[in-house]
C-alpha positions in Angstrom: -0.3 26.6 19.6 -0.6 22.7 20.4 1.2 20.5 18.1 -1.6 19.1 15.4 -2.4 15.2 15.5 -0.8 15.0 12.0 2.3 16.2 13.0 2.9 14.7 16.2 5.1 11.1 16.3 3.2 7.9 16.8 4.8 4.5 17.8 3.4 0.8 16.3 5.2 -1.6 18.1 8.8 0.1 18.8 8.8 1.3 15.5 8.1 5.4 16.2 6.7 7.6 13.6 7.8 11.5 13.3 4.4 12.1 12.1 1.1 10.3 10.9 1.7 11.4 7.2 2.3 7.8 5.1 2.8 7.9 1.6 0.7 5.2 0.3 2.0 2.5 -2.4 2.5 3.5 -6.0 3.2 1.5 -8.7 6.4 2.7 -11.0 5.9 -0.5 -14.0 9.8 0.4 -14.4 11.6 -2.4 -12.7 13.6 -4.8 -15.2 13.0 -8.9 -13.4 11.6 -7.1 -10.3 14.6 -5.1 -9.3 14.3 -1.6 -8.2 16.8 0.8 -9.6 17.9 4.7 -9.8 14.1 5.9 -10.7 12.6 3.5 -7.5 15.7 5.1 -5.4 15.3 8.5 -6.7 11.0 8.7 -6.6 10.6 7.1 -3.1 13.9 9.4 -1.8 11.8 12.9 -2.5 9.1 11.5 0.1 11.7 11.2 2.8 13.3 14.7 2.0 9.6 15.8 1.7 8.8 15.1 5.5 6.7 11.9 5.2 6.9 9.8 8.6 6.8 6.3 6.7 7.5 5.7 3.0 6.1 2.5 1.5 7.7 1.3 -1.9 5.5 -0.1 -4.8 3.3 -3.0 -4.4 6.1 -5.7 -4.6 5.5 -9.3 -6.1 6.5 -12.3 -3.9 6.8 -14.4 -6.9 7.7 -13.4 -10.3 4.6 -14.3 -11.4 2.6 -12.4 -8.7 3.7 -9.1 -10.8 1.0 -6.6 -12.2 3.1 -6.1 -14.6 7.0 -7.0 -16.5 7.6 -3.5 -15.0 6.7 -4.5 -11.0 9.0 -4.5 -8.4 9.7 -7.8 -6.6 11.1 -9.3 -3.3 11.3 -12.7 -3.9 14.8 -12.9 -4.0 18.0 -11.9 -2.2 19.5 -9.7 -4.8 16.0 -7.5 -4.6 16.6 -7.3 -1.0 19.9 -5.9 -1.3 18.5 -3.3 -3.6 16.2 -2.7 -1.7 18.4 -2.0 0.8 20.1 1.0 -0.7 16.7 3.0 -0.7 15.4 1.7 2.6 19.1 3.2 3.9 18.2 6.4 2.4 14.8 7.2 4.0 15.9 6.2 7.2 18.9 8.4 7.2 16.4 11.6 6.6 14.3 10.8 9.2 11.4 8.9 7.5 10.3 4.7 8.1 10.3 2.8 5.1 7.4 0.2 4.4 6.7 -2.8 2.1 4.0 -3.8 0.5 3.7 -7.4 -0.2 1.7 -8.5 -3.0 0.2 -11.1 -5.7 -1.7 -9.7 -8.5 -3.7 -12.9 -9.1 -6.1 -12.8 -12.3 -4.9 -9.5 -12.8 -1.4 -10.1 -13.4 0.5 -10.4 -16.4 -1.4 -7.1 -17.2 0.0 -4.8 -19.7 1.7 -1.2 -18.2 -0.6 1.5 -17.8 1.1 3.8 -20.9 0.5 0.5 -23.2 -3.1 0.0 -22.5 -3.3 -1.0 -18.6 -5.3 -3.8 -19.8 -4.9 -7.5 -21.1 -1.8 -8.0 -23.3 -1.6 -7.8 -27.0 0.3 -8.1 -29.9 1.8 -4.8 -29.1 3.4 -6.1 -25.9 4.8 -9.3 -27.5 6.3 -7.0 -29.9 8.4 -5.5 -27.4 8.9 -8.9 -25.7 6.7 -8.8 -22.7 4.9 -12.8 -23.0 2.6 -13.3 -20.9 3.0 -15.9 -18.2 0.3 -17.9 -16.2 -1.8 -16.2 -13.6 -4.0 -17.9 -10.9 -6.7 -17.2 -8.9 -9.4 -18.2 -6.6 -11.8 -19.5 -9.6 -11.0 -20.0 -13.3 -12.5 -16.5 -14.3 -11.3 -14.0 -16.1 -10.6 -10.2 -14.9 -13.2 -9.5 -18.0 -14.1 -10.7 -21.0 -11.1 -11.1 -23.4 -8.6 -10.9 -19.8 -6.4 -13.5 -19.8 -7.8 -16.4 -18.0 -6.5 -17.5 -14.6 -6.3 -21.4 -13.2 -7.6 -21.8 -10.0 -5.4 -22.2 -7.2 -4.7 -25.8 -6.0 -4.4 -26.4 -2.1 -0.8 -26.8 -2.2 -0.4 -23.5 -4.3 -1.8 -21.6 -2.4 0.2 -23.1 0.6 3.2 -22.4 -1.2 1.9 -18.6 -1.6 1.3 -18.5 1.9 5.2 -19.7 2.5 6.2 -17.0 -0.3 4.7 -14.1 1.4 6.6 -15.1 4.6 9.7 -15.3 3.0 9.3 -11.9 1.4 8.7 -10.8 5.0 12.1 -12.2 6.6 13.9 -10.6 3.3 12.5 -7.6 4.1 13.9 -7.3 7.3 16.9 -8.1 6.1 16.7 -5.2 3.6 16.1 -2.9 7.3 12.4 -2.2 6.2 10.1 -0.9 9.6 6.8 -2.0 8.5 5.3 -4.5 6.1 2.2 -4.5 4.8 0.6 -7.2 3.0 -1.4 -6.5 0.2 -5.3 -7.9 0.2 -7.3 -5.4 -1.7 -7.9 -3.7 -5.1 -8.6 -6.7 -6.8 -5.5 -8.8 -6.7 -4.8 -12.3 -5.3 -5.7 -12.3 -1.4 -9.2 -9.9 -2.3 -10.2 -12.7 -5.4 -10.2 -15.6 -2.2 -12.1 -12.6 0.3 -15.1 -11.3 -2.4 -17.9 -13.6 -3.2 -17.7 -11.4 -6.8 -14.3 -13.7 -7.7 -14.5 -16.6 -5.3 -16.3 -19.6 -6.2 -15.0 -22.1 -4.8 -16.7 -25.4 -3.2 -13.4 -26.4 -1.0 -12.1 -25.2 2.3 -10.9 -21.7 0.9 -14.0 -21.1 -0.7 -17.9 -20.8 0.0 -18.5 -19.3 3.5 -17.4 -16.4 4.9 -14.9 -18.2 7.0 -13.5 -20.0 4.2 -13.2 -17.3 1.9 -11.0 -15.6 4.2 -8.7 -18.5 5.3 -6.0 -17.9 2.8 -5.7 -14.7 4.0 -5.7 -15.4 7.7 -3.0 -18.1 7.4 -1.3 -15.4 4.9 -1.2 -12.9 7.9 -0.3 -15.4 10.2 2.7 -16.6 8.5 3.5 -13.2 7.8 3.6 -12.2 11.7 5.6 -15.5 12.7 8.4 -14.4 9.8 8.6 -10.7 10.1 10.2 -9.5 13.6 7.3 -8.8 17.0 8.9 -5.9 17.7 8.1 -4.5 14.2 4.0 -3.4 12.6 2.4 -5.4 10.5 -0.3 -3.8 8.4 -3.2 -5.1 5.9 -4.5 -3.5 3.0 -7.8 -3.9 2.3 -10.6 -3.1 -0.5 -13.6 -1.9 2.8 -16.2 -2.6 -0.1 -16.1 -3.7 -3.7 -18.4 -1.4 -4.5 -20.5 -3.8 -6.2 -24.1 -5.5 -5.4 -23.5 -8.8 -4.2 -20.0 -8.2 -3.3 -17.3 -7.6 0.0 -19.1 -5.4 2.3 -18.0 -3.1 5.3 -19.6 -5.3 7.8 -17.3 -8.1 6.1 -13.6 -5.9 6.6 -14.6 -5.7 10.5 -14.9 -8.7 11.0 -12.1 -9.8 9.0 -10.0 -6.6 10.9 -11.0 -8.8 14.4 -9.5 -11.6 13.3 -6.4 -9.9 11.6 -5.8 -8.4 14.8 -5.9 -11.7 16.6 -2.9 -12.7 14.2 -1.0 -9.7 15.1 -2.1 -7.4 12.4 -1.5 -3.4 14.3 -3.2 -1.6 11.1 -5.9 -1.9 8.6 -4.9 0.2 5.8 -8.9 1.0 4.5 -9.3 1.5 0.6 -11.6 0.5 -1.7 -12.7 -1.5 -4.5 -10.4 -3.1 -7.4 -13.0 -5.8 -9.4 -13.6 -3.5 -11.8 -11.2 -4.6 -15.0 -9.7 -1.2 -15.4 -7.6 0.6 -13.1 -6.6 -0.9 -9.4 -9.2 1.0 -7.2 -12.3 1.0 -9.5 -15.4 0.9 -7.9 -19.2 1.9 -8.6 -18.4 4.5 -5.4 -19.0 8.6 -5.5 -15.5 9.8 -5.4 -15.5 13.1 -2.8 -13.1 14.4 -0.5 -12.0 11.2 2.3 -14.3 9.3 0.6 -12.9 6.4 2.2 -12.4 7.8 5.7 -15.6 6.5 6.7 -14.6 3.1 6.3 -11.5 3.4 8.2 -13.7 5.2 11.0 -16.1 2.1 10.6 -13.3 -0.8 11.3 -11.5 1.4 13.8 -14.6 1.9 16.4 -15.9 -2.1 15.0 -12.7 -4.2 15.4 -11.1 -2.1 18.0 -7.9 -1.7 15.7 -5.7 1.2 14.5 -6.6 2.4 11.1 -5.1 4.4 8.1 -7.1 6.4 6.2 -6.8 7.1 2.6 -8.2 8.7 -1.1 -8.5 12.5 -2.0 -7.0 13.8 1.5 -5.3 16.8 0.0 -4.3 19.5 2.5 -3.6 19.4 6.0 -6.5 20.9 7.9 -8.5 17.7 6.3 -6.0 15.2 7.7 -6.3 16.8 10.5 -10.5 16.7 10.9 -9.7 12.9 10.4 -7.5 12.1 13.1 -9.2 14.8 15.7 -12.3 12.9 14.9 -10.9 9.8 15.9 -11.9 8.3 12.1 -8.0 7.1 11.5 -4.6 6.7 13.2 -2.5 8.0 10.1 -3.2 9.3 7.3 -2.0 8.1 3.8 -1.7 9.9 0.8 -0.7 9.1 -2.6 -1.2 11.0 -5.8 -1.0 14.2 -3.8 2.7 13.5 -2.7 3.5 12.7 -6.7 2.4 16.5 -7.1 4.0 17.3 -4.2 6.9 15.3 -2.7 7.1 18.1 0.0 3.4 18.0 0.8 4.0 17.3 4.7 6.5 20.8 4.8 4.1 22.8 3.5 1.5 21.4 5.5 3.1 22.1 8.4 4.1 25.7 7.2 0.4 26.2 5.9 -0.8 25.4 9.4 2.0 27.3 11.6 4.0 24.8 12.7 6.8 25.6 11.0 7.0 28.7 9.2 10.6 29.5 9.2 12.1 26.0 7.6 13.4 24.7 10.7 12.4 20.7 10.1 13.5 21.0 6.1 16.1 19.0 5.0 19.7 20.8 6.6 21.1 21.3 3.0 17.8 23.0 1.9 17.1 25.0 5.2 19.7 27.5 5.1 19.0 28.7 1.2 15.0 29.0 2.0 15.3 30.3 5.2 17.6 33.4 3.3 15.4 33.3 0.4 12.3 34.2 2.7 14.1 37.1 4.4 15.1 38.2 1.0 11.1 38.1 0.1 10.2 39.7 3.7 12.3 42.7 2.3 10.5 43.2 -0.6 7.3 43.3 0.3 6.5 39.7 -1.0 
């Protein structure tokens, strides 16, 4: 049989994929002053022994007050990056990329962690001596009523952002990470500037649609200058908010053109995020790839390579995607925390390798024995 698109390699840049299987972002809230530790190594390592072609950590905060969380991971510093290291050391060695996502929570940081409330913090978090700390934004609104409330950004704040996120990039290379990804959906800092739901501001970064998408143009931009040509850049963004009167798909292609005339290789298509609870929330009917069409949509509209992701759960639907030319790679999340060895069985499920051969060496031999051993009985 010919080797399925999901399973064949891919190269951004001269960065080369073994596969088109990403495992998307997700969020740990158990970092101590943004430093990732034996869990983060541990949790991101299964993916790379699973099979997964490029690994992206946790959203990571640029500044310490770009955090989601007291529990985010960070990179704006140089003992982070030499954490970071470690991991990204790990996936490489098994065969996998490793990816950062660079981010700034906005109005929806200093949030509490999702097992305390994953809302606005309380007496309950004081208690255990997570303060809050002050959060910024495009306007001086709030997430929601009783959110905290955010100032708006200043020009000269959100230039200093801009020179953050670039920072973050050039320590993330040298941590060895592949890709970067810079972080402009689900709500947080770069979306508030981009949706007219959250941005209502009257000076250059504000009003029009060009304005409202400067800070993250000169984001990407600064992002592309700092992190090495030779290595992808992606950009997450929210295709829709989901909400009347808000971002629209007509909106991310436009904004994917001029991302990709900054050097952007990937728009990483999700959805939604405005909605107070939860990062993705959206007023969207949740089905299977129900966000493929919008990666489909930007792909064939800006002419750009596109990743695909939300409720892609088995190989033969990955598949469909790329054959249909919707997406480039395919990203998937909560499936892999199931499964860490998702991409394996995949490839087993569909033929490609039903004997163990591309398992990890050390776990090869003892399956490869164990299904001879079930051959024998029948099973």
């Amino acid at each position: 049989m010919s080797m399925p698109l999901l399973f064949s390699p891919i190269s951004l840049r001269d960065v080369h994929l073994r596969n088109r299987i990403v495992i998307s972002p997700m969020c740990q809230y158990s970092a101590r002053d943004g430093m990732p530790d034996d869990w983060h190594f541990a949790h991101l390592s299964n993916f790379a022994l699973g099979g997964a072609g490029l690994v992206f950590t946790e959203a990571s905060a640029v500044v310490p007050e770009g955090r989601i969380t007291h529990g985010d991971t960070g990179i704006w510093n140089g003992e982070q990056a030499e954490s970071w290291a470690r991991i990204v050391a790990f996936l490489q060695s098994q065969g996998a990329k490793a990816g950062m996502q660079l981010a700034h929570a906005g109005r929806k940081a200093s949030m509490q962690r999702p097992w305390h409330g994953n809302g606005a913090p309380d007496e309950t978090d004081f208690a255990r001596g997570e303060l809050p700390w002050r959060i910024v934004s495009a306007s001086a609104e709030p997430t929601a009523d009783g959110w905290l409330m955010p100032d708006a950004l200043e020009a000269d704040e959100i230039a200093h952002l801009t020179q953050a996120f670039a920072d973050a990039a050039a320590r993330c290379d040298e941590a060895g990470f592949d890709v970067v990804e810079v972080h402009g959906a689900h709500g947080y800092l770069l979306h508030q500037f981009l949706s007219p739901l959250s941005n209502h501001r009257t000076d250059e970064y504000g009003g029009s649609f060009d304005k409202r998408i400067r800070f993250a143009i000169e984001t990407a931009r600064a992002v592309r200058a700092a992190w090495p040509s030779h290595k992808p850049l992606f950009f997450r963004t929210s295709s829709v908010d989901g909400i009347e009167g808000g971002w629209e798909i007509e909106h991310t292609v436009e904004l994917a053109k001029r991302l990709k005339a900054e050097g952007v290789d990937v728009i990483d298509c999700s959805s939604g995020g405005h909605s107070p609870k939860g990062a993705t929330n959206a007023n969207l009917a949740r089905g299977l790839g129900f966000q493929v069409a919008f990666a489909d949509q930007v792909r064939r509209g800006a002419d750009i390579m596109t990743q695909a992701v939300g409720l892609i759960l088995d190989g033969p639907q990955a598949e469909e995607i790329l054959q249909s030319g919707s997406a480039d790679l395919i990203a998937i999340g909560r499936e892999a925390l199931q499964n860490p060895f998702w991409p394996h069985h995949q490839r087993q499920a569909m033929g490609v390798d039903e004997a163990y051969d591309d398992w990890p060496v050390q776990y090869q031999w003892w399956l490869q024995r164990r299904a001879r051993g079930l051959k024998k009985m029948g099973l």
